[in-house]
N, C-alpha and C positions, 0 to 999 in steps of 0.2 A: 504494500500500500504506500506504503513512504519513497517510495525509488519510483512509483504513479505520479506523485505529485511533485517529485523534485524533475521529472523528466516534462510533466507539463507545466510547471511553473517555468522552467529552462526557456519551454519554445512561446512562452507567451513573452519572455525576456525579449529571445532574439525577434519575435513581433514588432514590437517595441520600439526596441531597439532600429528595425530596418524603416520604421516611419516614422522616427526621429531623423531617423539620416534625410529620408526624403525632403522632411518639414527646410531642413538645413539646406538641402539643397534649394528647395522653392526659395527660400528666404536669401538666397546669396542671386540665383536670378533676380529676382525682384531687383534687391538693394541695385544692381549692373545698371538696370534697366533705368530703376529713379537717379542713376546717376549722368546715363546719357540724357533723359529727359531736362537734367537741371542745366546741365552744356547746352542744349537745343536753346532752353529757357534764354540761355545769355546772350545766345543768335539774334535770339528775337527782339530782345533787349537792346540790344545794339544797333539793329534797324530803327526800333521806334525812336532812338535819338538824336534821329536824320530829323525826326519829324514836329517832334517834341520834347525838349528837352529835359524841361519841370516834371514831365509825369512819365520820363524815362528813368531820371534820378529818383523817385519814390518807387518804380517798381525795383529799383538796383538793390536801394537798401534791401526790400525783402528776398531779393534773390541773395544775398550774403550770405543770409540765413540759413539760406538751402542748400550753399554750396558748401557752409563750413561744417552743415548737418549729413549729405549723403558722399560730399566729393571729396574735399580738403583730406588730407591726410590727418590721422592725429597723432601728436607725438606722444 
């Protein structure tokens, strides 16, 4: 009975276990992605300052944010 439950507690581990990894995975695509989108963001940012400048510099500040949040390296 006891070697039952240490053999199925085992494989509900390595369960677990392999949809953790997955989660990890999903979670490191994501982060990739919000980090190309934050780059895209500063493209865009940089056009609108052909056009306007005041409400280019207010979206800048918030784009900082984002970059120092998914891009920027941290030390």
């Amino acid at each position: 009975m006891y070697e039952e439950e240490c053999a199925e507690l085992l494989k509900e581990l390595l369960e677990l276990s392999s949809k953790e990894s997955s989660l990890i995975f999903e979670l490191s695509q994501l982060l990739e992605k919000t980090k190309i989108e934050t780059i895209r963001l500063s493209g865009l940012i940089a056009s609108c300052r052909l056009k306007d400048k005041e409400f280019s510099d207010e979206l800048f500040k918030e784009f900082e944010k984002l970059f120092s949040k998914y891009v920027k390296k941290k030390e």
